[in-house]
C-alpha positions in Angstrom: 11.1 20.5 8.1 13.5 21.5 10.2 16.7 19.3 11.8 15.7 16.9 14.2 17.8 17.6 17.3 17.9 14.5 19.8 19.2 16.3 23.4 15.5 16.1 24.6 13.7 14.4 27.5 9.9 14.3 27.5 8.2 16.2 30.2 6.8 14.8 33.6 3.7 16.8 33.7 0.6 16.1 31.8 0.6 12.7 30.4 -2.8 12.0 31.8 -4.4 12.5 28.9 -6.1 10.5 26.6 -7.2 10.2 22.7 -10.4 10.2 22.5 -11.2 10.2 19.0 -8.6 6.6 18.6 -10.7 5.2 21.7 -14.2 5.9 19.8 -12.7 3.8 16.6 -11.5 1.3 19.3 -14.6 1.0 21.1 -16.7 0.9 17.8 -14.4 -2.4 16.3 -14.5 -4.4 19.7 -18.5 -4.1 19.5 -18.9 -6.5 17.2 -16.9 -9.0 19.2 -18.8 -11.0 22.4 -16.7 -9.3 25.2 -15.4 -12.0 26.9 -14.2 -13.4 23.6 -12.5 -10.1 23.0 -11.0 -9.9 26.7 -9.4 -13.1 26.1 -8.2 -12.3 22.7 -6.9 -9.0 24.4 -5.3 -11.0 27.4 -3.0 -13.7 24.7 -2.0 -10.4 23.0 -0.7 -9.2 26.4 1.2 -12.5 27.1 3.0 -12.6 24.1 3.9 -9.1 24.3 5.2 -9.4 27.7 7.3 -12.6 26.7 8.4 -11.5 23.7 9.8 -8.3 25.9 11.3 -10.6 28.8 13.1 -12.5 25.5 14.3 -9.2 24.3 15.7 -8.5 28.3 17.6 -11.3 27.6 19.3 -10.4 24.2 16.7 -12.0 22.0 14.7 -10.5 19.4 11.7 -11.9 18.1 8.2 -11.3 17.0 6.0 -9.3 19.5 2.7 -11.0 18.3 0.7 -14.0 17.4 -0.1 -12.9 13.3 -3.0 -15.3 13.6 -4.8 -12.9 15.5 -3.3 -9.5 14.2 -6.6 -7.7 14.7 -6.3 -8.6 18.3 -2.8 -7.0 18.7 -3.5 -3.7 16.5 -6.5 -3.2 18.9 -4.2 -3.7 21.9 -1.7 -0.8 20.5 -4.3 1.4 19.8 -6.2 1.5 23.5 -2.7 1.4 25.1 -1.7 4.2 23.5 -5.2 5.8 23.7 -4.8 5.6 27.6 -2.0 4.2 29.8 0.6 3.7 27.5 1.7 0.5 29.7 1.7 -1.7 26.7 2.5 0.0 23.7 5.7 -0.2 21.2 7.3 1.9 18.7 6.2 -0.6 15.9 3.4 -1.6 16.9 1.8 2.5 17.6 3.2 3.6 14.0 1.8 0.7 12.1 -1.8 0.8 14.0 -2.6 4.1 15.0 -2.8 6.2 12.3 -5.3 4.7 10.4 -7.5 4.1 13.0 -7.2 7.6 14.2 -8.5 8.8 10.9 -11.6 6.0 11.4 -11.7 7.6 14.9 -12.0 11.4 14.1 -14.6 10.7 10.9 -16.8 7.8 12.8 -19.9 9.5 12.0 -19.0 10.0 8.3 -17.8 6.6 7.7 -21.2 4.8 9.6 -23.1 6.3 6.7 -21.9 4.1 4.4 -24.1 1.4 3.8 -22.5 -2.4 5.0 -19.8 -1.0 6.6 -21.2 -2.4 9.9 -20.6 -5.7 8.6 -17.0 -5.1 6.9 -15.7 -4.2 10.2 -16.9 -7.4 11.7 -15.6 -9.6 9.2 -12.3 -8.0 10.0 -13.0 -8.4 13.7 -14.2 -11.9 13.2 -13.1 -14.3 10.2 -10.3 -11.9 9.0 -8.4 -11.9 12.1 -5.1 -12.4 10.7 -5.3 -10.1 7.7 -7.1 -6.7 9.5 -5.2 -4.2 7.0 -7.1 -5.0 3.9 -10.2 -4.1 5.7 -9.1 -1.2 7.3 -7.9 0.2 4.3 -11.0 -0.6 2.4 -12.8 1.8 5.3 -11.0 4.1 4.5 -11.6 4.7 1.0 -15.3 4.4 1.5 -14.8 7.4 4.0 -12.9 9.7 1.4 -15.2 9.2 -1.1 -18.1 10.3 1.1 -15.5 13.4 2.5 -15.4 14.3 -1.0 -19.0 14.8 -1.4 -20.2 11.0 -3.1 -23.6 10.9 -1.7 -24.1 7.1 -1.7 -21.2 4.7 -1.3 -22.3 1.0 -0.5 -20.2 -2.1 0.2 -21.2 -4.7 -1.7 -22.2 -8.3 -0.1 -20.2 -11.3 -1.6 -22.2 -13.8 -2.2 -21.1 -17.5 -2.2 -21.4 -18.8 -6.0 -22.6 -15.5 -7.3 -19.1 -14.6 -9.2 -16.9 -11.6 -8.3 -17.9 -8.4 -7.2 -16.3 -5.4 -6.2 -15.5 -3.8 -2.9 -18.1 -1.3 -3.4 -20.5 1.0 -5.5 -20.0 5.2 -5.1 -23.1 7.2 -6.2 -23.5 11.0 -7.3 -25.8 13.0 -9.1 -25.2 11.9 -12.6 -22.6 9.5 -11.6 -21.4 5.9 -10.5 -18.5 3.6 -10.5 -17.6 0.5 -9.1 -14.3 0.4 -6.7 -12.0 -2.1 -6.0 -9.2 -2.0 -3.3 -6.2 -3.7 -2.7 -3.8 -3.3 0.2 -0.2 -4.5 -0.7 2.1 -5.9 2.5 5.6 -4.8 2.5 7.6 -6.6 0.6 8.6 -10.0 0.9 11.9 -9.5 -0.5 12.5 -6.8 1.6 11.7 -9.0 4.8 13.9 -11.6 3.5 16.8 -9.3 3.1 16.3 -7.4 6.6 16.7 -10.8 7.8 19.9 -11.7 6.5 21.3 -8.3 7.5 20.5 -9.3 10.7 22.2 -12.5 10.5 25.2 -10.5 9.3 24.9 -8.6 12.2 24.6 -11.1 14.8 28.7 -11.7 14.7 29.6 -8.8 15.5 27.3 -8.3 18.7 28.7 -11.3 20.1 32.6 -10.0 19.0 32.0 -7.0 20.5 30.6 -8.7 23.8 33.6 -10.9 23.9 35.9 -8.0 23.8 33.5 -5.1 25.9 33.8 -3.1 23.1 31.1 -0.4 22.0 30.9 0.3 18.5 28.4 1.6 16.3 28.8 0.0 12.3 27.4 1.7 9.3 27.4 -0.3 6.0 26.5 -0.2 2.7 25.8 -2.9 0.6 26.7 -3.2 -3.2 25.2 -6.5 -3.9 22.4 -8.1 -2.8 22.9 -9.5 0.9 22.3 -12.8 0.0 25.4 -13.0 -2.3 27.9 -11.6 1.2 30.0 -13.9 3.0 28.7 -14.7 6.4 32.1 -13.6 7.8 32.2 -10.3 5.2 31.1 -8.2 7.9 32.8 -9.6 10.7 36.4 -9.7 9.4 36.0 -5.8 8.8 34.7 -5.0 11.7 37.1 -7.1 13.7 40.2 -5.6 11.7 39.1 -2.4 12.6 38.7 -2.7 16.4 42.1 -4.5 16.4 43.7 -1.6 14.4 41.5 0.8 16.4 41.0 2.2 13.2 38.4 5.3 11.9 39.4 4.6 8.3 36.3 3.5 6.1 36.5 0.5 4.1 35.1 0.0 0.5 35.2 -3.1 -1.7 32.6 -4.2 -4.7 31.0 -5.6 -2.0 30.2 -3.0 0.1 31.6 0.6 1.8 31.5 0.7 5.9 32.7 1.9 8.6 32.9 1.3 12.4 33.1 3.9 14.8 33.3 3.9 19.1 29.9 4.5 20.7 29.9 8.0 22.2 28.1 7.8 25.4 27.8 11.4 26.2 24.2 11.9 24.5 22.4 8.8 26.1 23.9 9.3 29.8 23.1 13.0 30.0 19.2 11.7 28.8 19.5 8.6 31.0 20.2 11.0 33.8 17.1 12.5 33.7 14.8 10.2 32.0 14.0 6.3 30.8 14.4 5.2 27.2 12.4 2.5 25.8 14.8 0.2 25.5 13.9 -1.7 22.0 13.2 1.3 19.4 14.7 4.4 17.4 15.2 6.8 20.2 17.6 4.2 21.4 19.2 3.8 18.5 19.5 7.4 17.7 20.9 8.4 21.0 23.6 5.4 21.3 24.3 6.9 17.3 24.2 10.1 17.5 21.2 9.7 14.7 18.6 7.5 13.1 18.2 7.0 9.1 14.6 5.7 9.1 15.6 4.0 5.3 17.8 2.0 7.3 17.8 -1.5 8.7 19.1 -1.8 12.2 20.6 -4.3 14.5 21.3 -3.6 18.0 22.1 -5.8 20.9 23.3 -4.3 24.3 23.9 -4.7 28.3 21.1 -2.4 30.1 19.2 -2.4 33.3 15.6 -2.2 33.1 14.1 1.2 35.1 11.9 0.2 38.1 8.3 -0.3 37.1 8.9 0.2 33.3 10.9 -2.6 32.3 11.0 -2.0 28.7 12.7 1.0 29.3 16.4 1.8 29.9 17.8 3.1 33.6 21.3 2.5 32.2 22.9 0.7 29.1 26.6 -0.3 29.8 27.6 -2.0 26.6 26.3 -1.7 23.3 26.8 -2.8 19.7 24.2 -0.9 16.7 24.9 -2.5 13.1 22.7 -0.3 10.4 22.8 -1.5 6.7 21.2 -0.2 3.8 20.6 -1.8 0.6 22.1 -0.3 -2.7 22.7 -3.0 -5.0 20.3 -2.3 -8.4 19.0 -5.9 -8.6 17.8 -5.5 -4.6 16.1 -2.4 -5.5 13.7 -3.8 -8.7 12.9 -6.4 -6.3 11.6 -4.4 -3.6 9.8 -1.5 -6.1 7.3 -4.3 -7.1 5.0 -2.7 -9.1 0.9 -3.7 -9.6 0.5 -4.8 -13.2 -0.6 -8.4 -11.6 -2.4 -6.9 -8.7 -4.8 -4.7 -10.9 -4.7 -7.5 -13.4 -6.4 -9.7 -10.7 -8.7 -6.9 -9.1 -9.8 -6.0 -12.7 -11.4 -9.1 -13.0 -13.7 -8.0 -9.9 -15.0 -4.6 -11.5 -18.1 -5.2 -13.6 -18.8 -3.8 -17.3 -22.1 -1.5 -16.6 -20.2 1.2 -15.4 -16.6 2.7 -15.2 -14.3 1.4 -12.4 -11.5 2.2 -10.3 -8.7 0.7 -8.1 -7.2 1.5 -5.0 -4.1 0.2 -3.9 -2.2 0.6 -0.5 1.4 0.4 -0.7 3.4 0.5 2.5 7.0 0.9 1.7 10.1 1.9 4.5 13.0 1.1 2.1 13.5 4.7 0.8 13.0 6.6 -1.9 14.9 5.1 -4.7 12.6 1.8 -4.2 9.6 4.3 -4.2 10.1 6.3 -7.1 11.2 3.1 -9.1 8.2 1.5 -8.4 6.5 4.7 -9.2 7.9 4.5 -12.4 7.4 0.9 -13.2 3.8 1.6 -12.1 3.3 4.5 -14.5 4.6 2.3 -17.6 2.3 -0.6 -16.9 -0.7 1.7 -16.5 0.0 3.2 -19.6 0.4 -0.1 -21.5 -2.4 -2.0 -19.3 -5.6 -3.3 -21.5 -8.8 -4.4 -19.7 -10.0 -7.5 -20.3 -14.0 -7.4 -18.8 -14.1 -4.3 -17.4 -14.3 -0.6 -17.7 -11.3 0.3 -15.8 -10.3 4.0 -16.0 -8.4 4.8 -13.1 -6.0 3.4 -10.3 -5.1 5.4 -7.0 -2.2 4.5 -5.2 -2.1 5.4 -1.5 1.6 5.0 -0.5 2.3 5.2 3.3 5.5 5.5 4.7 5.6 4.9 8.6 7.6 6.0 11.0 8.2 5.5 14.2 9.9 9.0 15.0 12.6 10.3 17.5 11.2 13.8 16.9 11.0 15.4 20.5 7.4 15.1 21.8 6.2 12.9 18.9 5.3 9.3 19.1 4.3 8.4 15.8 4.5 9.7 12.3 3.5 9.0 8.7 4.3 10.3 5.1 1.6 9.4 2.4 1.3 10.0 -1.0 -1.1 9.4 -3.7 -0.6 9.1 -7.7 -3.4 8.7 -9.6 -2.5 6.2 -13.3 -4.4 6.3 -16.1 -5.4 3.1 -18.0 -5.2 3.6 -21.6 -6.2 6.7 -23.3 -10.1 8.1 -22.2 -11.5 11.2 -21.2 -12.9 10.5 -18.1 -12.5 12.5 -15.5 -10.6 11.5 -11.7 -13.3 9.7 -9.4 -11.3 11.1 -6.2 -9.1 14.3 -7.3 -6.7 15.2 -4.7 -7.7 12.8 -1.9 -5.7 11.0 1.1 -6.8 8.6 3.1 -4.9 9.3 6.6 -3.5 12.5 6.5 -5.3 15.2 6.8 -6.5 17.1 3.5 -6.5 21.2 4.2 -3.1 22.6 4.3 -1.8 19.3 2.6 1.4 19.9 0.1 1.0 18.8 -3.1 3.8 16.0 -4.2 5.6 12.6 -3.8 7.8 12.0 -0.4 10.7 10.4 -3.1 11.2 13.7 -4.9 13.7 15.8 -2.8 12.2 19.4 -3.7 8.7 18.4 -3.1 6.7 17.4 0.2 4.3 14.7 -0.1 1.3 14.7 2.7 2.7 14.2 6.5 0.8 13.4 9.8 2.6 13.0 13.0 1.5 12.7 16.9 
């Protein structure tokens, strides 16, 4: 892939258009809603957006939406962006659309699976808060019917019958019973991105007090937890006193603090709005944007007229980035599924062979990934069943992004790894699949290995 180069304004002329294929899987998931419950479910999304973004006008940064109803807000990204692109966010698009595109462009497809009808409004309905799981679980169903299973059913829990699996797949000769599971990021990881933050907030409100603009780069050696709360802030304020370039390093961590240049983001500002709270932002007030980084940015701007979650001007700014290094941080965040297949196991029945899918969303870079990659591959090896004819677990593992590529909104790297349980001879249910991106043309590989290229989807 070639460099990303960030001198770029996006064009004025057609943006009128609109995604059809994401306003079909739309359309289809707010059917199963009455619509004036779903207009008002739509309308709360909207007003905690919009005060979340007068907040962040203000110099405060907090959640954009109400997780109760997380089904509510994804389906508020995805006909946004589908249309008017009034109410859409960085996060919100790369986390949302994708997926649903995919739903989108196979609707068809995926309607022949038998119960999906009612999966989709379970999510709509009683599993408001938690739409991924479902989603994800749609998603498999479609690939094995993409790949040429001729019968795939979900299969109806029913209360006081004991545990079933997601669904059955049929073929000529064939069946198995599948399982899914779709992992959230990290809790650990959330936990430490907020005490970066909180690490952070010191120096936005030093480099206020002085009208300084600096841009601060840090790497941790230890787990952020164990850094002083003024660690961070006595380095950064001995280097604006010293007006010093120098790097520092120390067993706690290696830094460095730099002036803002403002060339880049005047020359775009000149000609164009930025949205305000994202990675273009960033990038052009850094001169770049390490997507495996965390980032904390705080900054004096003026909102343009009629967009106001976009930039006019920015006139002071402060951008602390932080990655994670420290060996103990990085076995915490590459959890890996012995426990989670341990659990779904017990949902597979013993008449027929089984498999598990499991959806790992991961942002925190490549040495997390390919540690739990090969944590994973060690318990699957070692793994016994207990009721069950387990023989094989997928693992789906997305990487997000919301991208400063010129003319690209979102973006997302997936890669699957298929682990053996024990030793057998049965063959792979679902050889060479993926579940979002697209499949022809696809390069083999894992995104953590630097001379391959693991499967990538971008619009």
């Amino acid at each position: 892939m070639k460099a990303n180069i960030p001198d770029w304004t996006a064009p004025r002329a057609n943006q009128d258009w609109r995604d059809d294929e994401l306003m079909l899987a739309v359309a289809w998931l707010k059917s199963f809603v009455p619509r004036k419950e779903m207009e008002q479910r739509l309308d709360v999304a909207k007003t905690n957006l919009l005060a979340a973004q007068d907040r962040m006008r203000a110099g405060i940064v907090g959640p954009l939406f109400d997780p109760v109803d997380t089904a509510a807000w994804y389906i508020l990204q995805a006909e946004t962006f589908a249309t008017d692109r009034a109410l859409w966010t960085p996060e919100g698009t790369m986390r949302v659309v994708p997926f649903l595109t995919r739903i989108g462009k196979e609707l068809k497809l995926l309607l022949s699976v038998k119960g999906v009808e009612e999966r989709a409004a379970r999510m709509m309905l009683q599993e408001r808060r938690q739409p991924d799981s479902s989603i994800f679980e749609m998603l498999v169903a479609l690939a094995y019917r993409r790949r040429g299973w001729s019968r795939v059913e979900f299969v109806t829990e029913t209360p006081g019958g004991g545990r079933t699996p997601d669904m059955h797949v049929f073929r000529t000769g064939s069946r198995w019973a599948a399982e899914c599971k779709r992992l959230v990021p990290s809790t650990y990881a959330a936990r430490e991105k907020s005490w970066g933050t909180k690490l952070a907030q010191p120096i936005h409100q030093l480099c206020l007090e002085l009208g300084v603009s600096v841009i601060v780069e840090v790497k941790y050696h230890v787990e952020l937890i164990e850094v002083a709360d003024d660690y961070l802030l006595q380095h950064v304020r001995s280097a604006i006193e010293r007006r010093s370039l120098a790097p520092w390093k120390d067993e706690v961590g290696t830094g460095r603090v730099r002036p803002i240049d403002w060339t880049l983001l005047r020359r775009i500002l000149a000609k164009d709005y930025v949205y305000f709270d994202g990675s273009r932002m960033i990038e052009l007030l850094a001169g770049q944007y390490v997507h495996t980084a965390d980032h904390s940015m705080v900054a004096k701007w003026r909102p343009a007229p009629l967009r106001p979650t976009y930039a006019d001007a920015v006139y002071q700014a402060s951008v602390v980035s932080w990655i994670s290094e420290s060996d103990a941080a990085v076995r915490q965040k590459a959890r890996h599924f012995r426990s989670i297949i341990a659990n779904a196991e017990q949902q597979l029945p013993s008449d027929r062979p089984g498999v598990i899918h499991v959806g790992i969303e991961s942002s925190a870079g490549a040495e997390v990934d390919f540690a739990r990659h090969f944590f994973n591959t060690m318990q699957a090896r070692t793994f016994a069943p207990a009721t069950s004819r387990l023989r094989w677990v997928y693992a789906n593992y997305f990487v997000p992004e919301a991208t400063t590529r010129e003319n690209k909104t979102w973006a997302i790297t997936e890669t699957m790894v298929p682990y053996k349980i024990g030793h057998h001879r049965t063959p792979w249910p679902l050889p060479g699949h993926m579940l979002v991106s697209p499949e022809d043309g696809s390069e083999s590989g894992v995104h953590w290995h630097p001379k391959r290229d693991a499967a990538a989807n971008s619009q």
